[in-house]
mmCIF file of the C-alpha atoms, coordinates in Angstrom:
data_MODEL
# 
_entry.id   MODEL 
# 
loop_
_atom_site.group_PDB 
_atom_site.id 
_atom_site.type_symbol 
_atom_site.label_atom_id 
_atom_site.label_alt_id 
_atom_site.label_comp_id 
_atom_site.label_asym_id 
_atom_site.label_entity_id 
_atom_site.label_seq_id 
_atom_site.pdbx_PDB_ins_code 
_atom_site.Cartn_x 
_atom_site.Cartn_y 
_atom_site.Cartn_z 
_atom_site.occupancy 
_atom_site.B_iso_or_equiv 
_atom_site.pdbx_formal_charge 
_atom_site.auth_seq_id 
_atom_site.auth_comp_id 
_atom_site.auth_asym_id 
_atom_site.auth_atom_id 
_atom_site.pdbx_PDB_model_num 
ATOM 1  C CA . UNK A 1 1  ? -5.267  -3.631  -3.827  1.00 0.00 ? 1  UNK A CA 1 
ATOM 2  C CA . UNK A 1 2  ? -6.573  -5.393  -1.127  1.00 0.00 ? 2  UNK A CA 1 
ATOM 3  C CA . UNK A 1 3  ? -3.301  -5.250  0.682   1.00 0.00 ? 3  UNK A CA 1 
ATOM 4  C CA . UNK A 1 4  ? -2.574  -1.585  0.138   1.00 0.00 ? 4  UNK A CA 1 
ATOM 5  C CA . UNK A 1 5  ? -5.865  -0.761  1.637   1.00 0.00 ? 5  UNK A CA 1 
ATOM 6  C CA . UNK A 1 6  ? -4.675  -2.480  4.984   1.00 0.00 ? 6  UNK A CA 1 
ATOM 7  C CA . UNK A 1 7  ? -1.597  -0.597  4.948   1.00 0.00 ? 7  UNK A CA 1 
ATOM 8  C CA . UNK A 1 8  ? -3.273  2.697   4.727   1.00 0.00 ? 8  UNK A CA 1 
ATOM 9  C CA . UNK A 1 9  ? -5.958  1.385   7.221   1.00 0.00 ? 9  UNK A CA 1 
ATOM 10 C CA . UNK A 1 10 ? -3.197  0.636   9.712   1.00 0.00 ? 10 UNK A CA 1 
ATOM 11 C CA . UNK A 1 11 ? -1.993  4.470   8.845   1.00 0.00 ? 11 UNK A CA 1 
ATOM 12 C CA . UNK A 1 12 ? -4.891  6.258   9.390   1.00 0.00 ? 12 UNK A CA 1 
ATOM 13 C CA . UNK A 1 13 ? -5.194  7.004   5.936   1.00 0.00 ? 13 UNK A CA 1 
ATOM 14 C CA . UNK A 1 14 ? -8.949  6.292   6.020   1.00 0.00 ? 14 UNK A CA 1 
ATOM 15 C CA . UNK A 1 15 ? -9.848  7.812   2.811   1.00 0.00 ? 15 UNK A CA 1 
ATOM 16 C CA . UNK A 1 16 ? -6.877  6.184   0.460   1.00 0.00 ? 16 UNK A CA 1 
ATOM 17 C CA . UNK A 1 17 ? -7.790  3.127   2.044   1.00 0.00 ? 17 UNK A CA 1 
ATOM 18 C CA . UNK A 1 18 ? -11.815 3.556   0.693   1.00 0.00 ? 18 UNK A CA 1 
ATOM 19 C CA . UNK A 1 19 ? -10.630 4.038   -2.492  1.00 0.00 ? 19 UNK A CA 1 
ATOM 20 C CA . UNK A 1 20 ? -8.032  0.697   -2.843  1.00 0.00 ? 20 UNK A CA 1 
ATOM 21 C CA . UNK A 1 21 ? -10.922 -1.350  -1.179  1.00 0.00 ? 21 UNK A CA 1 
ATOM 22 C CA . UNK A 1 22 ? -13.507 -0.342  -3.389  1.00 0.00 ? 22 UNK A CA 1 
ATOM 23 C CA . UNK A 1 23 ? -10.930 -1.070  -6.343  1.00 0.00 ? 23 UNK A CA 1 
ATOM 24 C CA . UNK A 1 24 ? -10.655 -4.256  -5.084  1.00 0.00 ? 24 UNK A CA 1 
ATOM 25 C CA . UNK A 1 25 ? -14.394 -5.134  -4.494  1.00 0.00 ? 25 UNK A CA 1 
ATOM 26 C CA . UNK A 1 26 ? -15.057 -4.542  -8.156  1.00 0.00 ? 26 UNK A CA 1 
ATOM 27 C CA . UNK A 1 27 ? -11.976 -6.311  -9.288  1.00 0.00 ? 27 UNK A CA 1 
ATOM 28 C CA . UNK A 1 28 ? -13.442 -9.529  -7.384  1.00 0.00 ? 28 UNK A CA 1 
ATOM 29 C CA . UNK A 1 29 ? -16.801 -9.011  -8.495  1.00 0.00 ? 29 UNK A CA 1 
ATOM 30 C CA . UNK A 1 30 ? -15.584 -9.027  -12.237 1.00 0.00 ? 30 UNK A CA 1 
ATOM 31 C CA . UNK A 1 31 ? -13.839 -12.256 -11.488 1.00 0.00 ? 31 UNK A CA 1 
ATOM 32 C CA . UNK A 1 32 ? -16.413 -14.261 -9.293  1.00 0.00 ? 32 UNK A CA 1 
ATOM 33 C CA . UNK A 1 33 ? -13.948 -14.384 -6.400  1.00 0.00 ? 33 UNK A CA 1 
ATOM 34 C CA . UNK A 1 34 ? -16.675 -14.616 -3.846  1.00 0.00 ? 34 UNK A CA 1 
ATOM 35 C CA . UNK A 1 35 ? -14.476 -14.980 -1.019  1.00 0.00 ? 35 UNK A CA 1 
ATOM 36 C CA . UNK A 1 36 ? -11.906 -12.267 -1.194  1.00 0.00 ? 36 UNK A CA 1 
ATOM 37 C CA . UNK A 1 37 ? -15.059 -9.853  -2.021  1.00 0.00 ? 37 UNK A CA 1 
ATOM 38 C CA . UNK A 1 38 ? -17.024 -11.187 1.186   1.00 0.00 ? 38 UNK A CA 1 
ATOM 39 C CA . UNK A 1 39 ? -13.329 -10.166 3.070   1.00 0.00 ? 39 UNK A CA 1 
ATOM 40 C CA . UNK A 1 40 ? -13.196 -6.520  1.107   1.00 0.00 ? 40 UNK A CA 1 
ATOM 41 C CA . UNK A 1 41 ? -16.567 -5.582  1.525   1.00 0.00 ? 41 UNK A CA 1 
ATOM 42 C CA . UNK A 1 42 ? -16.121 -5.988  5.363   1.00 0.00 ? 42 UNK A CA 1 
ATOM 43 C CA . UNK A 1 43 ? -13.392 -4.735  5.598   1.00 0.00 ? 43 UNK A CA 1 
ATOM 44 C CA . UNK A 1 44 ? -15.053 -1.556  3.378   1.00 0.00 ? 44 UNK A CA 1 
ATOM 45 C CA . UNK A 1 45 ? -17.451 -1.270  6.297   1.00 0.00 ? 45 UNK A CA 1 
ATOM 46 C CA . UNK A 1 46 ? -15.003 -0.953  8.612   1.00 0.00 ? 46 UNK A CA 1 
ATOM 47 C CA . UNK A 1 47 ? -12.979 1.978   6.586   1.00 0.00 ? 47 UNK A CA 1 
ATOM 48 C CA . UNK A 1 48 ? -16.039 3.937   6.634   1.00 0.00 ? 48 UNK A CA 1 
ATOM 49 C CA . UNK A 1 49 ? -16.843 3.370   10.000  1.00 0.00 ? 49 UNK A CA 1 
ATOM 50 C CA . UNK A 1 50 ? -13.550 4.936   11.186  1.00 0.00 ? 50 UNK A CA 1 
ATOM 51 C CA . UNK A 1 51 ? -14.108 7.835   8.024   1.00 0.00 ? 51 UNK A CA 1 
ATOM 52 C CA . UNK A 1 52 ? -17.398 8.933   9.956   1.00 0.00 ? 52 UNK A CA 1 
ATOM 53 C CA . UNK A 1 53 ? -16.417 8.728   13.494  1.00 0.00 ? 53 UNK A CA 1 
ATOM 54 C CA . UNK A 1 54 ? -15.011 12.558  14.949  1.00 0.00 ? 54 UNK A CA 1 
ATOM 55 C CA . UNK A 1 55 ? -11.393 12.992  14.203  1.00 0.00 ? 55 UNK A CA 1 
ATOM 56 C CA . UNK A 1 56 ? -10.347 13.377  17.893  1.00 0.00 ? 56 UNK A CA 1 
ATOM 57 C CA . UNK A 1 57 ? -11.532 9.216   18.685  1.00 0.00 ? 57 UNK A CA 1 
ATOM 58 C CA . UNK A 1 58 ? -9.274  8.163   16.134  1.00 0.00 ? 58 UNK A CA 1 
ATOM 59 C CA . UNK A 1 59 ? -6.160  5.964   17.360  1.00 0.00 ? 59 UNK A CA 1 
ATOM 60 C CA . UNK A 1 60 ? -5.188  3.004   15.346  1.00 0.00 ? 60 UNK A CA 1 
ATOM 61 C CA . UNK A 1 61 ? -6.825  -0.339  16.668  1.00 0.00 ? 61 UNK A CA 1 
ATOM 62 C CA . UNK A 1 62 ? -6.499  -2.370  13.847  1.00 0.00 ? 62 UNK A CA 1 
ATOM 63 C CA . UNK A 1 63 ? -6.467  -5.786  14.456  1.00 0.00 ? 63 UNK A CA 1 
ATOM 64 C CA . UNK A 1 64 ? -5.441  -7.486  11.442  1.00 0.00 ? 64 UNK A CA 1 
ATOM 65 C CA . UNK A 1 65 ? -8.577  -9.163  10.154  1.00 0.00 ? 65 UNK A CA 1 
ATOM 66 C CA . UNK A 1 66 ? -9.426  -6.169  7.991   1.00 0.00 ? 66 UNK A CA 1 
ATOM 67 C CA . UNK A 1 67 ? -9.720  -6.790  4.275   1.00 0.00 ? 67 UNK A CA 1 
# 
């Protein structure tokens, strides 16, 4: 989950990417994986971030350290 919602974060598929993040923050809240959730929930800020900025700013500047 975690690693689809970097794909679609690398395609500018903002709001897919939401969705597979927050799948994965609950998944690794229901397993105590404190770590990984720490990762997603950044990474979560950072999809919404680029969900609420105007669609004309958007180019892809993903860096890799998402999710």
């Amino acid at each position: 989950m975690q690693l689809q919602a970097q794909f679609w974060y690398q395609e500018g598929r903002f709001k897919e990417a939401k969705s597979e993040a927050l799948r994965a923050v609950d998944t690794y809240e229901k397993v105590g994986y404190t770590e990984g959730l720490e990762v997603c929930r950044d990474g979560l800020q950072q999809i919404e971030a680029r969900i609420e900025e105007p669609s004309t700013s958007r180019e892809s500047d993903f860096n890799g350290e998402v999710l």
